[in-house]
N, C-alpha and C positions, 0 to 999 in steps of 0.2 A: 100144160101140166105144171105143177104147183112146184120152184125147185126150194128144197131145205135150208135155212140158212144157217149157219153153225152157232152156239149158244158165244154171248158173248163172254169176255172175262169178268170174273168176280170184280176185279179191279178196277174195269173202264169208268163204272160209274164212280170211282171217287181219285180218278186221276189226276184232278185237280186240286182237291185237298193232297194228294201224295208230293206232288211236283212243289205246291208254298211248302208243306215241313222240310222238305228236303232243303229248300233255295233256305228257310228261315235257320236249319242247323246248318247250313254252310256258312250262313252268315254267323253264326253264334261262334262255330270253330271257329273262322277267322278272325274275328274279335278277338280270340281267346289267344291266339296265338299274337296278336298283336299289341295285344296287352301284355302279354307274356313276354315278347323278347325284349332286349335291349333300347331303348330309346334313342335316339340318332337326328343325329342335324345336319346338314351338309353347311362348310363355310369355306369361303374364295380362300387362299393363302397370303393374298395382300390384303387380307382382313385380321388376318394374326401373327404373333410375331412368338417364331420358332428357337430353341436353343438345346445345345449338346450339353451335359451333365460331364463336368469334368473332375478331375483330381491334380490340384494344383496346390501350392502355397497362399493357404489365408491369413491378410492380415483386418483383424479389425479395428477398424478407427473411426472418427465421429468426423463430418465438415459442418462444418459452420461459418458463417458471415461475422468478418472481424472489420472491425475501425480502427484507424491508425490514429493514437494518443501520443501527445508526448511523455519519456521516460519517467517526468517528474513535472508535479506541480505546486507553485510553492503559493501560498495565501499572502497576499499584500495587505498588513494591517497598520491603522495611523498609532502610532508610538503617543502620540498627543492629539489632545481636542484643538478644534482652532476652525477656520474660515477658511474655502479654499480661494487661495487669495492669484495662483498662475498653475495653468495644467503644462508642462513645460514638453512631454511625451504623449502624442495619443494613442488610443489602444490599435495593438494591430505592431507596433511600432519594434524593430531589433532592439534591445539594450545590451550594454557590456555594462560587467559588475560596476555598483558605485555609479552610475548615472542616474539624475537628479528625475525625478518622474514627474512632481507635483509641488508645489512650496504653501505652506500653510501658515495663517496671521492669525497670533491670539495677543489680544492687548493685555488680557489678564495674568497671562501668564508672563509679558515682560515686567509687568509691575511688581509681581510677585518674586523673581530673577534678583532685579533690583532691589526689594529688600531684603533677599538673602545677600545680595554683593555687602549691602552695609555691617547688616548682621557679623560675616566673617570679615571683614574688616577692625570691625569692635572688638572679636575676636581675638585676632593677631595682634593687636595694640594691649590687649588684659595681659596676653601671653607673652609679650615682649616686656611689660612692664616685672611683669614677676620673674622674668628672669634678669632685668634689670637689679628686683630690692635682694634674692639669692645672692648675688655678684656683689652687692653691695654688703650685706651682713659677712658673705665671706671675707672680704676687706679688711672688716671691722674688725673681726674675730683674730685675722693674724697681725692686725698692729696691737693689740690688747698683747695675746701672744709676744712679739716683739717686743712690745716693753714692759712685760713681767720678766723677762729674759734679760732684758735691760737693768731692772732693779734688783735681782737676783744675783746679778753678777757684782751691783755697787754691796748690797748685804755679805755677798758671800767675800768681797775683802774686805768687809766693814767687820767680819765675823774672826776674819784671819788678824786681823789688824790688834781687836781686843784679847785674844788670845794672846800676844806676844807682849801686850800691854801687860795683862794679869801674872803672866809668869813673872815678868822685869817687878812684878808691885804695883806698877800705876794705875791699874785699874783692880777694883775688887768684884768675888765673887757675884754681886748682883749683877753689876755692869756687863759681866758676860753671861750670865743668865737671860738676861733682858736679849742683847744681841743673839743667841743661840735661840730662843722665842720667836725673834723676829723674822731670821731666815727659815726656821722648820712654817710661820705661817706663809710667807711668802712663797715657801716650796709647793707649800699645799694648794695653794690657789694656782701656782702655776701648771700643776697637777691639772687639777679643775678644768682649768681653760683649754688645756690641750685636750682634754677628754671632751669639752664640749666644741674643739677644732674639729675634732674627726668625728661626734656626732654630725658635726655641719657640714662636712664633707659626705657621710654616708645618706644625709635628708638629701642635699643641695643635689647628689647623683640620681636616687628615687624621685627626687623632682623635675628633675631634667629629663629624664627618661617620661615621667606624667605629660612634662610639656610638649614634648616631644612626638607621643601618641596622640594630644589634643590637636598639636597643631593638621599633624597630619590626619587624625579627622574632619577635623574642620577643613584643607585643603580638598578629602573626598569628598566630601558634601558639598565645597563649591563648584568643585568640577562635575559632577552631578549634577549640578543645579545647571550651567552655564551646559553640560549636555541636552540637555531640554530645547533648548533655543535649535539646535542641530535636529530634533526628531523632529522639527516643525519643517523638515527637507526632508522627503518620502525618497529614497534610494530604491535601485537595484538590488539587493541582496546578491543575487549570482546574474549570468548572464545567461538570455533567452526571448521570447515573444513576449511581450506586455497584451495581456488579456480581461477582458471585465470590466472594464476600469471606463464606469459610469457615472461622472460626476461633471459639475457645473459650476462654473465660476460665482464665488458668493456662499455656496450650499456647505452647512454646518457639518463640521463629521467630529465623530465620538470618538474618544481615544480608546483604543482596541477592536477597533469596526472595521471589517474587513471593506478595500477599497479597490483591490484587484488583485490579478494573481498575474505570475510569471511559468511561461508554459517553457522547461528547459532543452532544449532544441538539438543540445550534442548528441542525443540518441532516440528513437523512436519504441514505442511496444505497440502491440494489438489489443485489442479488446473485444472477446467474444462472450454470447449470452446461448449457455447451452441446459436442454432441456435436464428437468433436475432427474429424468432416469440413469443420467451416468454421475452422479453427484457422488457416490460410493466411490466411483473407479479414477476419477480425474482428481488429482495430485499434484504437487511441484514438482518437476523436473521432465514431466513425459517429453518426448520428443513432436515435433509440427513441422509442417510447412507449407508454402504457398508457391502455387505455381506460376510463374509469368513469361508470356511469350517464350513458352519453351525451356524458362531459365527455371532454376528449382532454388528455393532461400529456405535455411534451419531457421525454426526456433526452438523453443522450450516453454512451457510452464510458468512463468516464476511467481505467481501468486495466484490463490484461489478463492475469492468469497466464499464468506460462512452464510451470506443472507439468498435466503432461496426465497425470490419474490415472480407471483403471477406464474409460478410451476418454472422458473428460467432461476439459472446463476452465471454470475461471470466470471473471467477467467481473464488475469491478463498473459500475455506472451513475449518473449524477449527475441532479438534477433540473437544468435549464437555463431552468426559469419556475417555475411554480407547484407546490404540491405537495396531493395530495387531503388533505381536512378531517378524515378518519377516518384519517391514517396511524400506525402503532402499529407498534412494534417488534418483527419475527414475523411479520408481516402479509402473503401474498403476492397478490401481482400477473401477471398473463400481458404478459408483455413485448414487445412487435415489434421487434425490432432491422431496422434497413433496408442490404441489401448492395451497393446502387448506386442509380442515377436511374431513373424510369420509363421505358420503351421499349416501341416500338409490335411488340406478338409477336401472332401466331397464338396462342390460349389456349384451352385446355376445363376444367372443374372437375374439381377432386380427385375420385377417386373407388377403388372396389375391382379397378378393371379393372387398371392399375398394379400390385396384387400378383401377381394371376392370371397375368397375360401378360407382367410383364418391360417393359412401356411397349415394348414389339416390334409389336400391331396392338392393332384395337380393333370392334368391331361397329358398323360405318355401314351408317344406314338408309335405302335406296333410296327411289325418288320411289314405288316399286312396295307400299312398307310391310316388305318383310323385308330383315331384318339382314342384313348378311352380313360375315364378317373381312376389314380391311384393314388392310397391313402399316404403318405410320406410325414415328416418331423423334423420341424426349422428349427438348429439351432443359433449359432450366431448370425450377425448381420453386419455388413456396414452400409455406407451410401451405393455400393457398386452390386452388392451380391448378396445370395444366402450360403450357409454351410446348413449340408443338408445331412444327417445324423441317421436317417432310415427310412427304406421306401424307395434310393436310387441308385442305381448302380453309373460307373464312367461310362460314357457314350451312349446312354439313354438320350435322345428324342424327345422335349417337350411341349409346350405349350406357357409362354412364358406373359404374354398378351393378347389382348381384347376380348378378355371374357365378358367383356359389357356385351356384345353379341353373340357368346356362346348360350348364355342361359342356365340352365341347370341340367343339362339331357347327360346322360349316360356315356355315350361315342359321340366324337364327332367324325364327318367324312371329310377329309379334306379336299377340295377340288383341286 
């Protein structure tokens, strides 16, 4: 007997095609949702370098690489042209002021010497002669004087005499007319002569005084002249390191040619070249300093370039206390120069996040352990830190380096 079999389902025949849509929209959901959530990376913790978001005192300042100059450098220039004829100091060498560095031979210019010595010689001989012929006309002038005084006084009883004459009768009227003529001329010349005594006295003063200015120019001019012979002996000026000082026995040098320079040694400064972004901020007087073995040295400011070359300016720096036991000419030091007061900032450590990101966000780590980006706003800086303006609060959790292996993902997992 035939048994019945029951119809089968509508569906059997296409439960193949049911079972791929089914597998193909799980697969679509999942997609969808994998696209959808968050992006995530897992990374080791000795792969990145973590940091607490604090609230402390910021100071910002600049460091930079400084060379130790001396305080002062002075230009050795030759006073005179000449031959270097003995280098008597080589460079490198101590000097104390007034010691002799180099001595220089110019034949021209002793001949030249020589005849200014004749010259002011000629000189002093014109000027001793004229005061010679003065001395002499004044002489002259008061024995003239002297014996108009002389004849004055034979007239004036020659004048008494005919008076006494004319009254007794012995003599007449003309006779003492004549005599009273003769003494009123005599008067008048001796008038004369003594007015031309004191002009001679008032020339022979005004001349004396001319010679007197002449000589002593003349004396400046020869001392002058005979200084010359002394510039041909290159000095010390002050006392310090003799530096530059490149020359050859024989080798010509120009008068006003620089020949070396003296590095002055009582005191030392730094010299730093910093980028021209703080050229606005850095001024005379800020406050610096350098740290060594622990020990801390002030300085200051005290001079600032106007010339901003290759995007750098420099800055030189004074010690303001002490100065280290090993400082050496050359010598460099890492410098803190300070660009204001401290002030209380939000702060997180330097770090590589800052290149990567633009200081635009940063990876804060949840109470939950993963990272994830938030948007945050760097304001100040220095070599140690940021001050962070918005976006973190104290005791946040960061992500401070290796985002060279973060990537760009959303969360990270931290292992």
């Amino acid at each position: 007997m035939d048994i019945s079999k029951p119809p089968r389902p509508w569906y059997s025949k296409y439960r193949w095609h049911i079972m791929g849509s089914s597998a193909l929209v799980a697969i679509i959901v999942y997609t969808i949702i994998i696209a959808l959530a968050p992006r995530r990376q897992q990374v080791k913790s000795e792969d990145i370098k973590m940091a607490t978001v604090s609230e402390v005192p910021f100071m910002e300042f600049v460091e930079a690489e400084g060379l130790v100059h001396p305080i002062t450098t002075i230009q050795l220039n030759a006073l005179e042209s000449g031959f270097v004829d003995r280098i008597v100091r080589e460079e490198g060498t101590m000097l104390q002021q007034g010691d002799t560095i180099l001595i220089l031979k110019n034949p021209d210019l002793l001949r030249t010497i020589e005849q200014e010595r004749e010259q002011w010689q000629k000189t002093m001989r014109n000027l001793r002669e004229q005061e010679i012929q003065m001395e002499q006309k004044s002489i002259d002038l008061k024995l003239q004087a002297l014996e108009q005084r002389y004849q004055m006084g034979n007239l004036e009883r020659k004048l008494k005499q005919t008076r006494e004459e004319y009254s007794m009768g012995v003599k007449s009227r003309a006779e003492l007319d004549i005599a009273e003529a003769d003494f009123q001329h005599e008067h008048q010349k001796l008038l004369l002569q003594m007015q031309n005594l004191h002009h001679d006295s008032v020339t022979t003063l005004l001349r004396r005084e001319m010679i007197v200015a002449d000589r002593n120019t003349a004396e400046l001019k020869w001392q002058t002249v005979q200084q010359r012979t002394n510039d041909l002996f290159v000095v010390a000026p002050t006392s310090g390191q003799l530096g530059n000082l490149n020359l050859t026995l024989g080798q010509q040098v120009s008068g006003g040619s620089k020949i070396g320079e003296i590095k002055v040694m009582s005191e030392y400064k730094i010299r730093t070249s910093l980028s021209e972004y703080y050229v606005e901020r850095i001024h005379a007087g800020l406050p610096a300093n350098i740290i060594q073995k622990q020990d801390t040295f002030t300085l200051q400011i005290s001079r600032v370039m106007p010339e901003v070359r290759d995007r750098k300016f420099d800055t030189d720096l004074t010690f303001t206390s002490t100065t280290p036991d090993n400082i050496r000419l050359g010598k460099s030091y890492r410098v803190r120069i300070e660009l204001g007061q401290p002030e209380q900032a939000v702060i997180i450590p330097r770090g590589d996040f800052y290149q990567k990101t633009g200081g635009r966000w940063i990876y804060c780590i949840d109470n939950d352990g993963i990272a994830r980006r938030k948007e945050i706003k760097i304001g100040r800086q220095n070599p140690e830190q940021y001050e962070v303006i918005d976006g973190l609060q104290p005791e946040d959790k960061v992500i401070i380096s290796g985002y060279e292996r973060l990537g760009d993902f959303e969360e990270i997992v931290i292992k």
